[in-house]
Structures are given as structure tokens and as C-alpha cells.
PDB file of N, CA, C and O in Angstrom:
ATOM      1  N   UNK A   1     -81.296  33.786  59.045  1.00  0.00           N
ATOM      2  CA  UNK A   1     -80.276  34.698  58.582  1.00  0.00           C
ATOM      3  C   UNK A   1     -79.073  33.891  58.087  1.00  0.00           C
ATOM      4  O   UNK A   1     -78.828  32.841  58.681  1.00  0.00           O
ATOM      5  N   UNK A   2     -78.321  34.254  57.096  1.00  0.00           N
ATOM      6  CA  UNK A   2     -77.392  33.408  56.289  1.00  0.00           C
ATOM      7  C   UNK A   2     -75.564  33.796  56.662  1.00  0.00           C
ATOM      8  O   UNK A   2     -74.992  34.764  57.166  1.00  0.00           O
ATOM      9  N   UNK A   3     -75.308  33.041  56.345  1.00  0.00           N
ATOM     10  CA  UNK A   3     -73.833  33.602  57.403  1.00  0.00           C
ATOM     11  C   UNK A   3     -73.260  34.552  56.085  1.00  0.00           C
ATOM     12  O   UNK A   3     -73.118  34.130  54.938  1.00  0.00           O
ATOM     13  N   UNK A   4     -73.024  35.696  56.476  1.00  0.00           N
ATOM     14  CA  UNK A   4     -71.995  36.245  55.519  1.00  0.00           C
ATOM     15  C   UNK A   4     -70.400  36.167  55.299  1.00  0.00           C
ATOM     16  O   UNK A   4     -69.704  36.789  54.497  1.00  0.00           O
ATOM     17  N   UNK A   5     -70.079  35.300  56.172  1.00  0.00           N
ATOM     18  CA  UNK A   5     -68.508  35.010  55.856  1.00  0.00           C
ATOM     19  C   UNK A   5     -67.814  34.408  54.534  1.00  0.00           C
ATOM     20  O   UNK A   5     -68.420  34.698  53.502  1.00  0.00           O
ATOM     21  N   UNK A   6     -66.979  33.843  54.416  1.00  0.00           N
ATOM     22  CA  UNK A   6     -66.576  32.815  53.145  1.00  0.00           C
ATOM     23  C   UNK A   6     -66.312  31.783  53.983  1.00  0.00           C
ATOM     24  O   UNK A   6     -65.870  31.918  55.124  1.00  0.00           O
ATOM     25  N   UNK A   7     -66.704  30.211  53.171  1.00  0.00           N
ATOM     26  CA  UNK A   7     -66.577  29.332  54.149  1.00  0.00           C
ATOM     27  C   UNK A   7     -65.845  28.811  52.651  1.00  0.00           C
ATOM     28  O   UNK A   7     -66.105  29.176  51.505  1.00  0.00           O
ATOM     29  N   UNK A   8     -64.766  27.749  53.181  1.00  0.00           N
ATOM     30  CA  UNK A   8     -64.328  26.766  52.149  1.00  0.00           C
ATOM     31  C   UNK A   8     -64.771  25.642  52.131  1.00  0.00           C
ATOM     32  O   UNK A   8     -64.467  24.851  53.025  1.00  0.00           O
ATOM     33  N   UNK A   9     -66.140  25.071  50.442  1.00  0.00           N
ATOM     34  CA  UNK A   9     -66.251  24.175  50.922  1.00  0.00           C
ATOM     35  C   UNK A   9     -65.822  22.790  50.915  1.00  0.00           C
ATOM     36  O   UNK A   9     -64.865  22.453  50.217  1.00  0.00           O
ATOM     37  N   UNK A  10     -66.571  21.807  51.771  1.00  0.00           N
ATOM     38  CA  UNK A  10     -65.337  20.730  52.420  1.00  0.00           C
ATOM     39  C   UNK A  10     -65.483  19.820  50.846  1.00  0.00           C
ATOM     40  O   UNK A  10     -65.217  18.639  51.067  1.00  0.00           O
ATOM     41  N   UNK A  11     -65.769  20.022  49.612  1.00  0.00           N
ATOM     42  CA  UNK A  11     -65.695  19.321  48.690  1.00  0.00           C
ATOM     43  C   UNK A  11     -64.377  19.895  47.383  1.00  0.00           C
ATOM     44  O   UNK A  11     -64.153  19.461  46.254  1.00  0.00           O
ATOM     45  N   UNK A  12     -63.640  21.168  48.279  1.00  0.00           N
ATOM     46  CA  UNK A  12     -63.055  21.598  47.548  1.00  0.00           C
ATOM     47  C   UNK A  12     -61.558  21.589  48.423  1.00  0.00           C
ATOM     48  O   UNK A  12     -61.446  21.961  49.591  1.00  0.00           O
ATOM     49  N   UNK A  13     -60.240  20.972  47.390  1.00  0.00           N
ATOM     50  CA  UNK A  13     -58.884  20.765  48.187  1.00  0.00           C
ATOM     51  C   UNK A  13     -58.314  22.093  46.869  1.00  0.00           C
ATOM     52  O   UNK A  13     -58.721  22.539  45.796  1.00  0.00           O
ATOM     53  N   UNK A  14     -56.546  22.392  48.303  1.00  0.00           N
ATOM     54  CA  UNK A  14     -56.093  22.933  47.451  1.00  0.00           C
ATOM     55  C   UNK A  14     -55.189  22.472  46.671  1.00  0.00           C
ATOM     56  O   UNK A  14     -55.363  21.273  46.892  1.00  0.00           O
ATOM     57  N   UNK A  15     -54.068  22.528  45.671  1.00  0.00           N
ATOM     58  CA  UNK A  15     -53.654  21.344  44.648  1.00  0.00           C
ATOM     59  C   UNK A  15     -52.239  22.025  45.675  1.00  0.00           C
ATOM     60  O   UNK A  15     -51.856  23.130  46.060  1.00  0.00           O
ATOM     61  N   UNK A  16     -51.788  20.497  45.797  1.00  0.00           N
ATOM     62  CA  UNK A  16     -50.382  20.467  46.716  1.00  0.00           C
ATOM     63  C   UNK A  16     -48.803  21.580  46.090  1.00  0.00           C
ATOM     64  O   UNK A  16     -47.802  21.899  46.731  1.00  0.00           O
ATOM     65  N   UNK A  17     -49.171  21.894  44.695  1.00  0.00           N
ATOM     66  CA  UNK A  17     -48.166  22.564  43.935  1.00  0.00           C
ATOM     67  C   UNK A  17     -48.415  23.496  43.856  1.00  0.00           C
ATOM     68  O   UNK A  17     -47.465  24.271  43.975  1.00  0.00           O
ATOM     69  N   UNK A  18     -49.426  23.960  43.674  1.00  0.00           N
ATOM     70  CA  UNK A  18     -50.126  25.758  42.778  1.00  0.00           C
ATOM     71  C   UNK A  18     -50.471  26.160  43.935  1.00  0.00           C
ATOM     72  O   UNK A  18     -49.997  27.278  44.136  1.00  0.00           O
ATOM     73  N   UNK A  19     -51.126  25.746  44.871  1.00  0.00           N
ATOM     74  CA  UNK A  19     -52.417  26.261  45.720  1.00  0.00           C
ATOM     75  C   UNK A  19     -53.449  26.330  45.378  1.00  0.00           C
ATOM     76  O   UNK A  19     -54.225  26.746  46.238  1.00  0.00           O
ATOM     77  N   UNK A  20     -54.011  26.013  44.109  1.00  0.00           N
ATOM     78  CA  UNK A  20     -55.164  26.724  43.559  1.00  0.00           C
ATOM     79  C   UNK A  20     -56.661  25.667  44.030  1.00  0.00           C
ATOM     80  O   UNK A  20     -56.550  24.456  43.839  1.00  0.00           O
ATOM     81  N   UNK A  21     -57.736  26.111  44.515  1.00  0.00           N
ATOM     82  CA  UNK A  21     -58.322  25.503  45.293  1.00  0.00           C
ATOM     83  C   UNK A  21     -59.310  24.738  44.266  1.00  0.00           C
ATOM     84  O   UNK A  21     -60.309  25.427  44.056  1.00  0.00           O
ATOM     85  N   UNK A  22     -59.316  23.501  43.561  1.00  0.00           N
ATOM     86  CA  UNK A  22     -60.105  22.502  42.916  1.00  0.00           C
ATOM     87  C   UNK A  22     -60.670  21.619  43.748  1.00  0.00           C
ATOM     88  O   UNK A  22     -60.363  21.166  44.851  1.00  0.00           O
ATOM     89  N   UNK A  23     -61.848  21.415  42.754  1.00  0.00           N
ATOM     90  CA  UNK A  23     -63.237  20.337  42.977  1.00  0.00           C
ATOM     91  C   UNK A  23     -62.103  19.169  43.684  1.00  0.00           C
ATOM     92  O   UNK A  23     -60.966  19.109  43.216  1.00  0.00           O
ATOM     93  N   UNK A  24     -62.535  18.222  44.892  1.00  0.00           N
ATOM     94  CA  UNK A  24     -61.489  16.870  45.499  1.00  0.00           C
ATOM     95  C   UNK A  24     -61.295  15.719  44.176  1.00  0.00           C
ATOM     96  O   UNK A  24     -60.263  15.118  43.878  1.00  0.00           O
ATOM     97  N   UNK A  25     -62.946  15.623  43.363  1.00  0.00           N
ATOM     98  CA  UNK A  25     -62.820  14.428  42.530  1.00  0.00           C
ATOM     99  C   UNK A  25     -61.427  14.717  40.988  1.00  0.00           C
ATOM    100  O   UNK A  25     -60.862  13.865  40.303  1.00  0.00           O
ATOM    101  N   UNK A  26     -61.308  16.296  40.953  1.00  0.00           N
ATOM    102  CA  UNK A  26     -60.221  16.225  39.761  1.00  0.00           C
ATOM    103  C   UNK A  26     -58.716  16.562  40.329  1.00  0.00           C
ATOM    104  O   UNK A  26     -57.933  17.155  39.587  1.00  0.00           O
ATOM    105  N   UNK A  27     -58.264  16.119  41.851  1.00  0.00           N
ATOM    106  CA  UNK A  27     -56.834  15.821  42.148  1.00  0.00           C
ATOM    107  C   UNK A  27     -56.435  14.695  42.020  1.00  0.00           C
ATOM    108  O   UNK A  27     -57.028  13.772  42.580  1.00  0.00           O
ATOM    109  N   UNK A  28     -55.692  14.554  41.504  1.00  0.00           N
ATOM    110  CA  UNK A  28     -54.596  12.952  41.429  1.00  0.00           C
ATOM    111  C   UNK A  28     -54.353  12.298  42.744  1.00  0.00           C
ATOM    112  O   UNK A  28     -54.472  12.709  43.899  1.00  0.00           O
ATOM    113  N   UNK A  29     -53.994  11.208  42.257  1.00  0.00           N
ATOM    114  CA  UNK A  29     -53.027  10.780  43.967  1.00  0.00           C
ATOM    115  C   UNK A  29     -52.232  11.385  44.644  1.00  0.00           C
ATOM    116  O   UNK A  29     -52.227  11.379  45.875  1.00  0.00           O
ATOM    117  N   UNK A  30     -51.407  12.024  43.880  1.00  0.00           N
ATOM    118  CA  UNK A  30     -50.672  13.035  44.397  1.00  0.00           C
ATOM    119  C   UNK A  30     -51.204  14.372  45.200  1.00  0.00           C
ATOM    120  O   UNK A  30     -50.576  14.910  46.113  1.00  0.00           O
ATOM    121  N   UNK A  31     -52.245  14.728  44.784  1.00  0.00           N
ATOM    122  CA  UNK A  31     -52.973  15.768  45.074  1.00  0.00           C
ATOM    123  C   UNK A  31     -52.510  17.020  44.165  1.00  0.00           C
ATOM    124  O   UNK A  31     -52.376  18.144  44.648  1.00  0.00           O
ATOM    125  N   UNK A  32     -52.311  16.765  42.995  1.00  0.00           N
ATOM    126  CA  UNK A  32     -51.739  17.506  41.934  1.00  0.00           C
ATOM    127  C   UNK A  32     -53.009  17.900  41.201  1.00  0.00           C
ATOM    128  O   UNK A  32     -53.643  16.883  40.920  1.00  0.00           O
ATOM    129  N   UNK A  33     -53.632  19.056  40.774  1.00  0.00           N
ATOM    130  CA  UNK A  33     -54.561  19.196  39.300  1.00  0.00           C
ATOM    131  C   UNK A  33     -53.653  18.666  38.197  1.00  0.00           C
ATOM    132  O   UNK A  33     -52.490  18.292  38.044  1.00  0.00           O
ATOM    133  N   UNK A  34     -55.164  18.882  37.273  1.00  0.00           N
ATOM    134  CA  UNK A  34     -54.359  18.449  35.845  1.00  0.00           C
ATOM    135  C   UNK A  34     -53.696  19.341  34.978  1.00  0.00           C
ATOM    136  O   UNK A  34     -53.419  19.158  33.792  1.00  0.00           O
ATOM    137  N   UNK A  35     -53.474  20.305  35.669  1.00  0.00           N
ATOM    138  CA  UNK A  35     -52.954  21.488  34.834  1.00  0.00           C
ATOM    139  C   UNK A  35     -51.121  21.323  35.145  1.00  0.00           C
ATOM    140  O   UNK A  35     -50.169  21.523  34.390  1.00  0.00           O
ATOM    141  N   UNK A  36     -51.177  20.917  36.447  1.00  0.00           N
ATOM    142  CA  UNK A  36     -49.731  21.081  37.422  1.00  0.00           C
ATOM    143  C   UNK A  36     -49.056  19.356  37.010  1.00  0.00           C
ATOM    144  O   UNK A  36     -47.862  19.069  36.916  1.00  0.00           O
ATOM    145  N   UNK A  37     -50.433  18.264  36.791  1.00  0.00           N
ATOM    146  CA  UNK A  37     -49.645  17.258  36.670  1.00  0.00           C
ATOM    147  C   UNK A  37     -49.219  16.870  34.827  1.00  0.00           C
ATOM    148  O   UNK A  37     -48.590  15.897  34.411  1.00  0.00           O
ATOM    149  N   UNK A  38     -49.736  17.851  34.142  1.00  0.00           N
ATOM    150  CA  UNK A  38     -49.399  18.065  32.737  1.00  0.00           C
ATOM    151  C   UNK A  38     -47.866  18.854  32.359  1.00  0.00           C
ATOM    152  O   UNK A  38     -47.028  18.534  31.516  1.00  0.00           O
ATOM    153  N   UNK A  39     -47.876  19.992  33.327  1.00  0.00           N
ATOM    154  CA  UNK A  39     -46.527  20.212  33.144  1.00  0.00           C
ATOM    155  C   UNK A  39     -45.553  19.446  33.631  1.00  0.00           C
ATOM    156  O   UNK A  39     -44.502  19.448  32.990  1.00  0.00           O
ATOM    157  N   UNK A  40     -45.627  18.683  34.751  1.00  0.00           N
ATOM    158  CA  UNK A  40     -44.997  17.414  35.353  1.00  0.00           C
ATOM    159  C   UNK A  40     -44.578  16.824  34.248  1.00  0.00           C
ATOM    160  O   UNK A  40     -43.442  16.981  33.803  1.00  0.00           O
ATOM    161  N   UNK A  41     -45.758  15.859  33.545  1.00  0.00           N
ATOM    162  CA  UNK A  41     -45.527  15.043  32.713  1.00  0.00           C
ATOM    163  C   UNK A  41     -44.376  16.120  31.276  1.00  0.00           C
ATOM    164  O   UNK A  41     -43.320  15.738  30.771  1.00  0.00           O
ATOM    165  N   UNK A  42     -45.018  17.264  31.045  1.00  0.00           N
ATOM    166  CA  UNK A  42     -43.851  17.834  29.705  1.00  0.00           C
ATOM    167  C   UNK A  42     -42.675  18.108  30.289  1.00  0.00           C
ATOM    168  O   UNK A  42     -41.865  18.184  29.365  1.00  0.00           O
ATOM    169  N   UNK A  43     -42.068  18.320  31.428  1.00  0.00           N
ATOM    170  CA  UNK A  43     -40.888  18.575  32.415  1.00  0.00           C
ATOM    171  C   UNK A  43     -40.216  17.152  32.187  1.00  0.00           C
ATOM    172  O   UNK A  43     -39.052  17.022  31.806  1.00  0.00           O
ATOM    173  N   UNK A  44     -40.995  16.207  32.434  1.00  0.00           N
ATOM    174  CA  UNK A  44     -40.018  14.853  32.220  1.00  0.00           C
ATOM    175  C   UNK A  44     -39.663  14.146  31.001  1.00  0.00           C
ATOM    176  O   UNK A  44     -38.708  13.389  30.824  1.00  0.00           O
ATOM    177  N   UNK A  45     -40.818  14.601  29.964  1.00  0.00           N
ATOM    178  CA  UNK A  45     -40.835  13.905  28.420  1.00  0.00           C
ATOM    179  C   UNK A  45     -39.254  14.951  28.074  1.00  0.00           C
ATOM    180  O   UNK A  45     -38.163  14.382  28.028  1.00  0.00           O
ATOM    181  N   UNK A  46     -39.352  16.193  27.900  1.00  0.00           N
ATOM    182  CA  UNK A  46     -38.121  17.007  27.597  1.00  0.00           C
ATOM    183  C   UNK A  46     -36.720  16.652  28.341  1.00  0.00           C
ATOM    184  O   UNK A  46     -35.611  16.727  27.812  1.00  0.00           O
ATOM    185  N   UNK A  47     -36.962  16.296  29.515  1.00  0.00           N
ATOM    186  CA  UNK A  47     -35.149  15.855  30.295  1.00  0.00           C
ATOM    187  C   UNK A  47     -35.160  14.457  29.728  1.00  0.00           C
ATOM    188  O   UNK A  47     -34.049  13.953  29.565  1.00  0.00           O
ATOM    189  N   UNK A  48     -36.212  13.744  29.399  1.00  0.00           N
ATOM    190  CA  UNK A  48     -35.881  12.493  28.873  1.00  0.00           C
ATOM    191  C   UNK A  48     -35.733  12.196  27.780  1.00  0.00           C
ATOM    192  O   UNK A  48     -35.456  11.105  27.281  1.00  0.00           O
ATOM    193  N   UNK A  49     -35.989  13.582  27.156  1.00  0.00           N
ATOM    194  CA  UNK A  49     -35.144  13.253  25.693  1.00  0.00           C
ATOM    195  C   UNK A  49     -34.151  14.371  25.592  1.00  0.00           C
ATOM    196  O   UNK A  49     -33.961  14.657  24.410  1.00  0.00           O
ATOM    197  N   UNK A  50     -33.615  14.932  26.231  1.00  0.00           N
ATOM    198  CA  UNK A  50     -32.105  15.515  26.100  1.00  0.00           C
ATOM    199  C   UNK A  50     -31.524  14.552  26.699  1.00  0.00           C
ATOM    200  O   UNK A  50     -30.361  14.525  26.297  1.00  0.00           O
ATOM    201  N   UNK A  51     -31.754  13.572  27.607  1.00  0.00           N
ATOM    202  CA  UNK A  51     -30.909  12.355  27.561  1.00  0.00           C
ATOM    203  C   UNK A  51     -30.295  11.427  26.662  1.00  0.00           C
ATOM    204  O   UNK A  51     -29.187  10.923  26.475  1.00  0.00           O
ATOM    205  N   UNK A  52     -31.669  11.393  26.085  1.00  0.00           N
ATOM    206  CA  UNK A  52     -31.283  10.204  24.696  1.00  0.00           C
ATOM    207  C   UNK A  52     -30.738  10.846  23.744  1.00  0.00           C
ATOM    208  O   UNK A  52     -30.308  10.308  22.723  1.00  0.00           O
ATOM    209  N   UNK A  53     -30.701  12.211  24.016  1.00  0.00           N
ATOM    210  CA  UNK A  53     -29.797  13.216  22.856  1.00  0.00           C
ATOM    211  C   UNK A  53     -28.208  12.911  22.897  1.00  0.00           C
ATOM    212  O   UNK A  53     -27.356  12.489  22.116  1.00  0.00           O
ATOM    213  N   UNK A  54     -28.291  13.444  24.500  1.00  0.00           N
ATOM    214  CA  UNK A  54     -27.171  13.366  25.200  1.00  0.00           C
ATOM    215  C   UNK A  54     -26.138  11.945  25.111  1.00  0.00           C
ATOM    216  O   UNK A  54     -24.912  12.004  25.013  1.00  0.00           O
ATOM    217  N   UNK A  55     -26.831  10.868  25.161  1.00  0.00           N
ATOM    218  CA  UNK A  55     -26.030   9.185  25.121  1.00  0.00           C
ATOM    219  C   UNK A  55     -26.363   9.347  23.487  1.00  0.00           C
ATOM    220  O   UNK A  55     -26.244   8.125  23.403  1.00  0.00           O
ATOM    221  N   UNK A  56     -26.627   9.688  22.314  1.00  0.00           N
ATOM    222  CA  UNK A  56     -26.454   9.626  21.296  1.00  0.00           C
ATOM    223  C   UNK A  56     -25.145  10.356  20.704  1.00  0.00           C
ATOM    224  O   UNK A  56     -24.554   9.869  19.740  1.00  0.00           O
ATOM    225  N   UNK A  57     -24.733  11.509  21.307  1.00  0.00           N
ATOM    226  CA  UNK A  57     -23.151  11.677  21.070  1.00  0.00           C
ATOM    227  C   UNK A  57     -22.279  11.036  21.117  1.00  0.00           C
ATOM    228  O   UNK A  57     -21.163  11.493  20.868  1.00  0.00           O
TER     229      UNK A  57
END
């Protein structure tokens, strides 16, 4: 007889930002997906260039 519960399985983490529960081999070091560590990366390209905007006045 087969268990009818939900089990989580142990090959699947949840991503430290979203929650959203991904495969272990596509989290970062961080434990970030690539969806959460893409907006990361466009969050910092944009403040780092209103900087260079900013010291260009």
C-alpha cells in the first residue's frame, strides 16, 4: 500500500528568497534560484549605474 501523504522530496530545497521549492542542483551558493539571483544581478547593474549618473553631475 502506497503512502498517500505529500512527502518533500529530499532532492528538492526551498530558494532562501522566494520560497519556491527547486531541484538542489539549480540553487546557487547562496541558495538563491536563477530567477531570484537574476533580479539580484538587474537590482545592482541599475543602482550602479545611477551612480555613475549620479558622480557624472
Amino acid at each position: 500500500m502506497q503512502n498517500t501523504g505529500t512527502a518533500i522530496k529530499p532532492w528538492y530545497r526551498l530558494c532562501l528568497r522566494c520560497g519556491k521549492r527547486i531541484f538542489s542542483d539549480l540553487l546557487d551558493s547562496e541558495g538563491m534560484c536563477d530567477y531570484c539571483r537574476e533580479v539580484k544581478s538587474m537590482k545592482a547593474s541599475v543602482s550602479r549605474g545611477r551612480k555613475e549618473r549620479k558622480a557624472r553631475k
